[in-house]
ZADO-74496 format. One line per 4 residues: their letters; for each residue x, y, z of N, C-alpha, C. Coordinates in pm, whole numbers, plus 50000, padded with zeros to 5 digits. Layout:
BEGIN
A	X/Y/Z/X/Y/Z/X/Y/Z ~ ... .
//
This chain:
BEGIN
XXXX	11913/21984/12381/11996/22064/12465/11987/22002/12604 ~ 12110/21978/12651/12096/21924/12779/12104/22077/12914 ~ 12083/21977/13032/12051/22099/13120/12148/22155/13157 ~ 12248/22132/13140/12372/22215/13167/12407/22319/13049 .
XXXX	12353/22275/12919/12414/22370/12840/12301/22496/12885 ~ 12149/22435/12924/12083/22555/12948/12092/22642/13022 ~ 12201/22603/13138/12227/22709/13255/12317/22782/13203 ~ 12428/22683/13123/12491/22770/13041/12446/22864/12994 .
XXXX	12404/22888/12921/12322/22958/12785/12261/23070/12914 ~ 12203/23035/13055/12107/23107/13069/12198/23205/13221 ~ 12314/23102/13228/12434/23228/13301/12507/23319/13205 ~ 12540/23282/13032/12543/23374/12953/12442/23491/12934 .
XXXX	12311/23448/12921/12222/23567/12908/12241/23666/13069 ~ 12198/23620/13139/12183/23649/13285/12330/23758/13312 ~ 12495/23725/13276/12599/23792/13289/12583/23856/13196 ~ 12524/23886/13067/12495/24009/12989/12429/24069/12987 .
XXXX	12296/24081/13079/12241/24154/13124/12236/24220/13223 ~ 12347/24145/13307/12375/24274/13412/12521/24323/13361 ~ 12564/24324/13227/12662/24372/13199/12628/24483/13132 ~ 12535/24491/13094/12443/24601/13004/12367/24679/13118 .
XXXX	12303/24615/13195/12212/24695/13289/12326/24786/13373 ~ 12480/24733/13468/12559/24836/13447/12601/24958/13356 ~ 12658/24931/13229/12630/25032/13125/12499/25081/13110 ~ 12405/25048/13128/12278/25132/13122/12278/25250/13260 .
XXXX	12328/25208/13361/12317/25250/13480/12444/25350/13509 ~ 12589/25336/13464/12698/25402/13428/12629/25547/13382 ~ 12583/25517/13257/12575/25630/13204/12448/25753/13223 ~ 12327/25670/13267/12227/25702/13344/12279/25794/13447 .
XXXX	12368/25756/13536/12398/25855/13646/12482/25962/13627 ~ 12539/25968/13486/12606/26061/13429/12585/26188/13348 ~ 12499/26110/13282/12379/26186/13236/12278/26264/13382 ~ 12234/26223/13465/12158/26248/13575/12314/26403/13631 .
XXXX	12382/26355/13645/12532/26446/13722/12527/26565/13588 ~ 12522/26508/13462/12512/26636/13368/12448/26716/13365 ~ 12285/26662/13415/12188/26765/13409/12191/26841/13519 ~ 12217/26805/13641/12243/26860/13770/12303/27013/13745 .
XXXX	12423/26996/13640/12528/27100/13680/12491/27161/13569 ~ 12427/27152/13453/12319/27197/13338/12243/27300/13380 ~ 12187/27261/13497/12048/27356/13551/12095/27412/13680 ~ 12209/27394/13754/12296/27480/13819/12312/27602/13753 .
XXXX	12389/27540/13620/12446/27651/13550/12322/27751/13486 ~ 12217/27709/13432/12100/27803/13404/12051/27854/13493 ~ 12057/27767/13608/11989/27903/13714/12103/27980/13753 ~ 12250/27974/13758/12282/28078/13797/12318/28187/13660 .
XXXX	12290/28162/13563/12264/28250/13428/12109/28302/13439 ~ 12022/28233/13462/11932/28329/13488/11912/28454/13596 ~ 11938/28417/13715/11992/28506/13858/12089/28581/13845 ~ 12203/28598/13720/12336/28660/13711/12208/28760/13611 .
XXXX	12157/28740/13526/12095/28830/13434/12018/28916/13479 ~ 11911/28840/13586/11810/28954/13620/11886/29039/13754 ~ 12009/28995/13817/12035/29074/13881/12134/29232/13822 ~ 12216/29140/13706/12273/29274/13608/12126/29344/13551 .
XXXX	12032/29300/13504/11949/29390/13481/11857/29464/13571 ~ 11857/29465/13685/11832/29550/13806/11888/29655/13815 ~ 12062/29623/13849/12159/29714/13854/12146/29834/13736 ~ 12139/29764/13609/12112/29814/13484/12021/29943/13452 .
XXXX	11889/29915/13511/11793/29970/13513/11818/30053/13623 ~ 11854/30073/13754/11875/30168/13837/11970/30229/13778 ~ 12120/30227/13714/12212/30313/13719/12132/30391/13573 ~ 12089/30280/13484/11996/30399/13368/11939/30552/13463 .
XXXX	11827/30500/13558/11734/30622/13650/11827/30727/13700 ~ 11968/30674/13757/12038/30758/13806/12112/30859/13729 ~ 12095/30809/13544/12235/30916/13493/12078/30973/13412 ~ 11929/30941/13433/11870/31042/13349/11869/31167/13389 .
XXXX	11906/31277/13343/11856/31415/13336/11765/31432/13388 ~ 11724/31531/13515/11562/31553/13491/11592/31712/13449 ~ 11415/31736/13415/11444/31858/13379/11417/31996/13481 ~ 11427/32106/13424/11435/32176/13543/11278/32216/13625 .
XXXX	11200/32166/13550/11061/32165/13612/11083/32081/13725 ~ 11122/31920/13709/11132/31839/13750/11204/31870/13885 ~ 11337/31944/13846/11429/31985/13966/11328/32078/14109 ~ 11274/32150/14009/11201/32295/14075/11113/32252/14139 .
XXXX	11051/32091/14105/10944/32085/14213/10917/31986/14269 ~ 11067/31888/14294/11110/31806/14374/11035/31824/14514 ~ 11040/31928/14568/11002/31939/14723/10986/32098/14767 ~ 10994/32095/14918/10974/32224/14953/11112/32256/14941 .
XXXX	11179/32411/14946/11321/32519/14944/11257/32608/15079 ~ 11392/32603/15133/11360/32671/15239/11512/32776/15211 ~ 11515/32896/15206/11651/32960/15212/11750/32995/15314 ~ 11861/32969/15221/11983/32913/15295/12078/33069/15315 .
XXXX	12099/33187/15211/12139/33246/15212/12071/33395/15116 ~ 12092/33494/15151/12026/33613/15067/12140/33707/15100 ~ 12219/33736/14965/12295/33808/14942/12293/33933/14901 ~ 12364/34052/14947/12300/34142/14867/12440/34243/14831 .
XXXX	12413/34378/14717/12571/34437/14695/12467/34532/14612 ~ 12509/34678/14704/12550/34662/14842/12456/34665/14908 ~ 12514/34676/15061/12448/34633/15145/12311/34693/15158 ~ 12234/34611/15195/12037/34652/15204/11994/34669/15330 .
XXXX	11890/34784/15403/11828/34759/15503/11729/34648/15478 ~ 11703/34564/15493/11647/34430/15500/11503/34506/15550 ~ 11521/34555/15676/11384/34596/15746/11368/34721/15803 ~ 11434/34802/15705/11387/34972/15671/11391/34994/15871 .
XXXX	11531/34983/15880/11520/35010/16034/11669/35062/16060 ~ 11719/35113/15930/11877/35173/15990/11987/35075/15945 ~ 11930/34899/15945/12081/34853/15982/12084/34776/15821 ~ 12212/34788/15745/12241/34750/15628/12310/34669/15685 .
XXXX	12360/34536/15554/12398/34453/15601/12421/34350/15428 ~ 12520/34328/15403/12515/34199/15273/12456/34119/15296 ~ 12458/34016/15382/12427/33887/15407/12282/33947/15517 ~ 12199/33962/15432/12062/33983/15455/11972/33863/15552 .
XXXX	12027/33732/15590/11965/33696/15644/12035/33689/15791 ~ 12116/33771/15817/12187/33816/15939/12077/33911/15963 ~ 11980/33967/15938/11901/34119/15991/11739/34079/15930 ~ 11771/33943/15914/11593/33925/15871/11527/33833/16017 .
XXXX	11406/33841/16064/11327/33794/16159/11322/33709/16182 ~ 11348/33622/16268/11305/33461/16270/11184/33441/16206 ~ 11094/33517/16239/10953/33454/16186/10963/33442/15992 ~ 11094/33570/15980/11062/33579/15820/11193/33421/15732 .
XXXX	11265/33379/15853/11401/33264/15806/11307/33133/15809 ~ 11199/33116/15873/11145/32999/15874/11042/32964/15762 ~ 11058/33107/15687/10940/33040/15533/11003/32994/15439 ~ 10960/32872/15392/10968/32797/15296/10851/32773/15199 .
XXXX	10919/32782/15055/10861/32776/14927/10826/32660/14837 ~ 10730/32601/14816/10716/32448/14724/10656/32513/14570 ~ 10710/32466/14471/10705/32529/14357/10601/32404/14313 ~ 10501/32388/14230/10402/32293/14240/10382/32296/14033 .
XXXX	10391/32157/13999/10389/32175/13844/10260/32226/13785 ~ 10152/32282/13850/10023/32380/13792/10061/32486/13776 ~ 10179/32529/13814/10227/32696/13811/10204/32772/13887 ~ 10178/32711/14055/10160/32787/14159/10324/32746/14204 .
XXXX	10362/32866/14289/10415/32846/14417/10342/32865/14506 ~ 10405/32773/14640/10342/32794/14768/10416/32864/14859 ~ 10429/33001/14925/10485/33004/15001/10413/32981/15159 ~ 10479/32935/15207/10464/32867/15354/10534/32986/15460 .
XXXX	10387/32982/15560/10483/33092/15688/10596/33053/15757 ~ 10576/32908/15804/10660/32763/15872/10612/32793/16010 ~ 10718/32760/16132/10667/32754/16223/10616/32877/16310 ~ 10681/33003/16290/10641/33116/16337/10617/33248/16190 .
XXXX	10484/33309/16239/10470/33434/16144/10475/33529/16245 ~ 10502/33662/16131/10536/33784/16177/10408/33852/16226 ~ 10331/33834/16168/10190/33903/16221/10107/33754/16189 ~ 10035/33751/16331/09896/33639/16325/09838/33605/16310 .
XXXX	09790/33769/16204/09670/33764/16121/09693/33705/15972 ~ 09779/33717/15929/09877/33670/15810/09830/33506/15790 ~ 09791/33477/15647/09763/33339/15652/09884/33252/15627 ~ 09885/33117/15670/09958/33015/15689/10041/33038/15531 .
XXXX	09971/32990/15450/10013/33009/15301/09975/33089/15248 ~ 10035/33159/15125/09975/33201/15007/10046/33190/14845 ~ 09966/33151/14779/10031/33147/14642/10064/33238/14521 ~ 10093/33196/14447/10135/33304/14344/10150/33245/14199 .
XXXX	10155/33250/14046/10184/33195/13942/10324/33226/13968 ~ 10405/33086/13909/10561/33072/13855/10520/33041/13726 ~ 10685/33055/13685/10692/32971/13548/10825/33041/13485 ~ 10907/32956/13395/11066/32968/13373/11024/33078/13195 .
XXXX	11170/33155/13210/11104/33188/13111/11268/33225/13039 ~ 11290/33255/12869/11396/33291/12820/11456/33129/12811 ~ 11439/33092/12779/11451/32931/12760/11541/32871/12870 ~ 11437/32854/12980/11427/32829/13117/11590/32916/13202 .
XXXX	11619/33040/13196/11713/33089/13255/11686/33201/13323 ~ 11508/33192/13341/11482/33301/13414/11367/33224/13496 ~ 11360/33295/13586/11244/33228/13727/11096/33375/13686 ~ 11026/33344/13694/10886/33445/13720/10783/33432/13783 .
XXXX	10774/33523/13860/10680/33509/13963/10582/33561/13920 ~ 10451/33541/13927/10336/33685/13985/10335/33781/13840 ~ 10407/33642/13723/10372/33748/13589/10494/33851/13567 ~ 10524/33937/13668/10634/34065/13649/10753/34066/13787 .
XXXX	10746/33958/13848/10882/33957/13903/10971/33851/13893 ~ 11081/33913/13777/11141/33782/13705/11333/33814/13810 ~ 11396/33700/13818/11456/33633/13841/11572/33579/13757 ~ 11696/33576/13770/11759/33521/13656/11816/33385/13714 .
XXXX	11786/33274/13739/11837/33149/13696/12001/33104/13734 ~ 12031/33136/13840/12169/33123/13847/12234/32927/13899 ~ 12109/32849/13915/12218/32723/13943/12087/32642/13979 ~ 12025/32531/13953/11925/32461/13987/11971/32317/13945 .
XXXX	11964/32252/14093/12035/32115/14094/11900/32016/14192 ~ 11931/31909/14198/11854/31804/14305/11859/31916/14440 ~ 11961/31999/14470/11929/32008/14614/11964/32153/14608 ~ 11975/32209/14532/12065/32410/14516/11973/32509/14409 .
XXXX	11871/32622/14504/11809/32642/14352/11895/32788/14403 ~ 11889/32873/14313/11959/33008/14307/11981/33083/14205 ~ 11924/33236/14279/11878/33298/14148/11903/33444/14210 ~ 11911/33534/14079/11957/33711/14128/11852/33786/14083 .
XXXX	11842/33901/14152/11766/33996/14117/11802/34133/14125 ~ 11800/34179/14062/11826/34355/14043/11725/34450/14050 ~ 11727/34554/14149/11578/34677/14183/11672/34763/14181 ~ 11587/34891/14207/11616/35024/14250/11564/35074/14368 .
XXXX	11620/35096/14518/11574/35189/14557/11643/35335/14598 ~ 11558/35370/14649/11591/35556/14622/11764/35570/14582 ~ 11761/35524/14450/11861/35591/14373/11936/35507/14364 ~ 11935/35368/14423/12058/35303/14431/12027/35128/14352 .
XXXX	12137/35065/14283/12103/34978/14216/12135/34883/14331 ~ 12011/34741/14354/12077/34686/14453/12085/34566/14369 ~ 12168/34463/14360/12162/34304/14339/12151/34208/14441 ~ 12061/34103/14411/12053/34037/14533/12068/33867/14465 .
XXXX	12113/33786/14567/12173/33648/14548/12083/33555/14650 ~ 11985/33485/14614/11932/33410/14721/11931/33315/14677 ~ 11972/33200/14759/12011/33058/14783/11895/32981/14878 ~ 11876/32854/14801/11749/32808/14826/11819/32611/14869 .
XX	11731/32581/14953/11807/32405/14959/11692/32348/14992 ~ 11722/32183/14966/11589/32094/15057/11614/32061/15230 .
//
C-alpha cells in the first residue's frame, strides 16, 4: 500500500467518523430535548395531582356533616333574641313585653353559654353581673334527647330543638305561670 492510498483509506475512516459521531450527536441532543420536556411534563403531572388532591381533600371537610354534638360545642352562644307569646314580665316589675330582651338587664344580655362534650354547660356572667356576689360561671348537665330534637338541661329542663347550624342554635320552651301558658323562642349565635 502506498502512502497515498493510506491517507486515503485514513481520510475515508476519519470522514466516517465524524459522519457517525454527528449522527451520534444529532440524536443525543434529541433524545437529551426529549427528556427535558418528559420530566417537564411529570413534574407538572405530579404538581397538577397533589394540588387537585388538596383541593380534593378540603372540599371533602367542607361537605362533611358534623353532628349536632359537634355543632353544639363548636364555641361559646351568646343570645341574640328571646321571644316570647304572650308577652312576659321578664323581671316581675310590671312591664310585659314579646321580645324579652328589650326588658332584660345589661348585666343579664352579656351572658354567654359554651356547651362542653362532658355534658356540662358553662354558663358565663361576661362582662358585667347582676349581683357581685354571684360567681363568674356556673355549670349544669346538658344532653340532647328524643333522638337529638330536644335540648336538656339540669336533667328536667327540656327544650325542643328548633334549628342548630355552624352559627344558629334555637330552641322553645313552654311553662305556666299563674294561669297562663307562656312559649318562649330563644336564639343563640357565635
Amino acid at each position: 500500500m502506498d502512502r497515498n492510498s493510506f491517507f486515503t483509506v485514513e481520510l475515508i475512516i476519519s470522514h466516517f467518523l465524524r459522519t457517525q459521531q454527528n449522527c451520534y450527536y444529532l440524536p443525543f441532543n434529541q433524545l437529551k430535548m426529549k427528556l427535558k420536556i418528559k420530566l417537564a411534563s411529570l413534574l407538572l403531572l405530579i404538581i397538577s395531582t397533589i394540588a387537585f388532591s388538596c383541593k380534593k381533600d378540603k372540599d371533602d371537610n367542607a361537605n362533611t356533616t358534623k353532628t349536632k354534638t359537634e355543632l353544639i360545642t363548636k364555641g361559646s352562644w351568646k343570645r341574640t333574641a328571646l321571644i316570647s307569646d304572650p308577652a312576659y314580665d321578664w323581671n316581675a316589675n310590671g312591664v310585659f313585653d314579646t321580645n324579652n330582651l328589650n326588658t332584660m338587664f345589661p348585666c343579664e344580655k352579656d351572658n354567654f353559654e359554651t356547651y362542653q362534650t362532658n355534658g356540662m354547660v358553662v354558663t358565663n356572667e361576661g362582662a358585667t353581673k347582676c349581683d357581685a356576689s354571684d360567681p363568674q360561671t356556673w355549670s349544669v348537665t346538658w344532653r340532647f334527647g328524643d333522638n337529638e330534637t330536644k335540648l336538656i338541661w339540669d336533667g328536667n329542663d327540656v327544650y325542643t330543638l328548633l334549628e342548630l347550624t355552624e352559627t344558629t342554635l334555637k330552641f322553645q320552651s313552654t311553662f305556666v305561670e299563674n294561669g297562663v301558658t307562656y312559649t318562649q323562642v330563644e336564639t343563640y349565635g357565635h
